[in-house]
N, C-alpha and C positions, 0 to 999 in steps of 0.2 A: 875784612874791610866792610864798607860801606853795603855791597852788594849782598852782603847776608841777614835780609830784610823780607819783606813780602810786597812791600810797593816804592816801587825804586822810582825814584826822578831824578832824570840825567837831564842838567840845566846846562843849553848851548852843549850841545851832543858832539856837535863839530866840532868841538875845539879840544875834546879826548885828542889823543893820539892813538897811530893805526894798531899799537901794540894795546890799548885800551879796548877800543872798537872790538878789538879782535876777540877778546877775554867775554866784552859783553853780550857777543855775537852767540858764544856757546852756553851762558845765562841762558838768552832768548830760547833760542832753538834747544838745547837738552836740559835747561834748569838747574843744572851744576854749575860748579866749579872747582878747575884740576889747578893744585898748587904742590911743586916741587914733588910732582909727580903722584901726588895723593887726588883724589877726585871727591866732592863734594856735598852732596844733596842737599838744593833750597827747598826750604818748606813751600809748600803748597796752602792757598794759591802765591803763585807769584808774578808780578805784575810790574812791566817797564812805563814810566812817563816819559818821555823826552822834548825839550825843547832846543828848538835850531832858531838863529839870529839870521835873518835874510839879507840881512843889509851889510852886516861889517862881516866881509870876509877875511881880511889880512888874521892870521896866527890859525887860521882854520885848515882843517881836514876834510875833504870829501869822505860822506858816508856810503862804505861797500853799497854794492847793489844790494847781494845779499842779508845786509843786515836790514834796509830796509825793507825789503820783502816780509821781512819778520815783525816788524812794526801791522796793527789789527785795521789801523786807519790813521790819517795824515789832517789834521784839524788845520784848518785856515785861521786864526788868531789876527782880527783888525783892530782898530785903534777904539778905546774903551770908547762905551758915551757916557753921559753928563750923569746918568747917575749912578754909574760903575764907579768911575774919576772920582765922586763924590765918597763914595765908600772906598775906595782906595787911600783918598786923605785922610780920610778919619780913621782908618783902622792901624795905621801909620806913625802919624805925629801925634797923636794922642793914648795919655797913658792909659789905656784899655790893654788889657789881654785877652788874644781871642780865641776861646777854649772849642776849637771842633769837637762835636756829637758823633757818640760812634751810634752808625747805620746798622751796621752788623756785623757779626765775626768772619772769621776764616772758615770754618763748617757752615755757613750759611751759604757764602758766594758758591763754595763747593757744590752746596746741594742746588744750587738757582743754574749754575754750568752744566748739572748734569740735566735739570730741565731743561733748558733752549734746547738740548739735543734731541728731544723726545719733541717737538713742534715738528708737523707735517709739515714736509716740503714737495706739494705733487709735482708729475712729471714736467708737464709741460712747463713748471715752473722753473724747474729745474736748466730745459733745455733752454730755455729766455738767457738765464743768467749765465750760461757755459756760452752761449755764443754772443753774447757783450762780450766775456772776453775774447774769444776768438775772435773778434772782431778787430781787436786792436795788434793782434799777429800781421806782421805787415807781407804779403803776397800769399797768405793763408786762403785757405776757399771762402772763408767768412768775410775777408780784409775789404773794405769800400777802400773807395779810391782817397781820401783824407787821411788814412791807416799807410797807404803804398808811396803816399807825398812825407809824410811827416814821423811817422814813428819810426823809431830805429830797432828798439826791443820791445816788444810787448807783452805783458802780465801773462805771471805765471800761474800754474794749478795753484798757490796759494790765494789768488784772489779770487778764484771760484770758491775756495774755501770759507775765504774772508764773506763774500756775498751770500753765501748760504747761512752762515754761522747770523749776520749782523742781520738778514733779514730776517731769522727767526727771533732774534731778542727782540726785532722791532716792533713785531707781531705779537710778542706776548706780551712787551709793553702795553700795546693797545685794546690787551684783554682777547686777545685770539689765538685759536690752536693751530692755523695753518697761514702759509707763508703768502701773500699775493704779488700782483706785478707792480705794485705799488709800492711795496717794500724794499724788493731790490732798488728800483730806481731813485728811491731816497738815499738807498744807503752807498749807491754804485760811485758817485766823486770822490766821497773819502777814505772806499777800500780802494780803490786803482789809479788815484793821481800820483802816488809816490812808485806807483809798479813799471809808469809806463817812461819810458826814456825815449825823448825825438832825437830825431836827428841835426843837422845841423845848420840844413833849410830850414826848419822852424826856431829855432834860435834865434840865427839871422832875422827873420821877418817879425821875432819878437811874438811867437806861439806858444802858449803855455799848457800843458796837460789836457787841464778841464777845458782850455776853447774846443781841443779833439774830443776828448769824453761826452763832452753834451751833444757833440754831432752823431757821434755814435749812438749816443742814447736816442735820438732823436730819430734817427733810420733803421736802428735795427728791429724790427716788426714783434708785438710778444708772440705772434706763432707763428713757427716756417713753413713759409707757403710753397716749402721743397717737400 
């Protein structure tokens, strides 16, 4: 099917179904896929898009915790401006064809994936970014009291992962070989908004993710003064 591609975009993700979800769960996570008992291998790289509808939920699915854990980062998408909207109409209602430029191949991304991994990441930079998340462990030693009010579950070793990984691409986009504290906290809203799950006081009072994330980001110190 569909998912035997290298950049997959799954439009309104929610509205799969949990026997779907569950298929693209094992894409994600091991890059196969098992059909009638035979197991599969996607070429490499391989690469999930997904978009979710926030507003009309009726025919929708909630997506596994799980699955979004596997998701790299959680993009916030606002309403175009004036000259997006503008290129929106024109590339649209008029007869244009609009031929995307290939960037690069699939041994390319390969060889640039195996570079981010070779960006230093020192220690103390390290411990900055393992205790953002720890921090949002709710009665963890790390937890503030906004973590102990509001969060239910909070972010797992993949979004330490996610933080290491997206602060050194960010770093070598900017022409540098080593990771600063600058980095993660650019990158820290959009690897751990979809990780962390409130409870149901913050529901209620109308508290979303990033209101908790930026408080964290904002107290938790880049060196531990323990």
């Amino acid at each position: 099917g569909p998912i035997f591609t290298q950049i997959c975009l799954a439009d309104e993700i929610n509205r799969a179904t949990p026997k779907t979800q569950s298929a693209m769960l094992e894409t994600m996570q091991e890059g196969t896929v098992t059909a009638a008992a035979a197991r599969y291998e996607l070429k490499k790289p391989f690469f999930v898009l997904a978009t979710q509808n926030p507003i009309e939920q009726e025919g929708t699915y909630p997506l596994p915790e799980a699955q979004l854990d596997r998701f790299f980062f959680k993009l916030l998408v606002g309403y175009s401006n004036r000259e997006e909207l503008a290129t929106i109409v024109e590339r649209t209602t008029e007869a244009v064809t609009i031929q995307p430029a290939k960037v690069m191949n699939g041994d390319e991304v390969l060889h640039w994936q195996r570079l981010v991994r070779e960006v230093i990441l020192a220690d103390h930079v390290r411990d900055y970014l393992i205790r953002l998340v720890l921090a949002t462990h709710p009665q963890g030693p790390f937890a503030l009291p906004v973590t102990n009010q509001y969060i239910r579950w909070g972010a797992s070793p993949r979004a330490a992962q996610t933080l290491a990984l997206a602060g050194k691409v960010r770093a070598l986009l900017d022409g540098r070989y080593n990771v600063s504290f600058e980095d993660i906290r650019r990158v820290y809203l959009p690897a751990l908004r979809h990780r962390v799950i409130l409870n149901f006081e913050a529901q209620a009072e109308g508290i979303d993710p990033d209101h908790i994330l930026l408080e964290l980001l904002e107290k938790v110190p880049e060196k531990d003064s323990g």
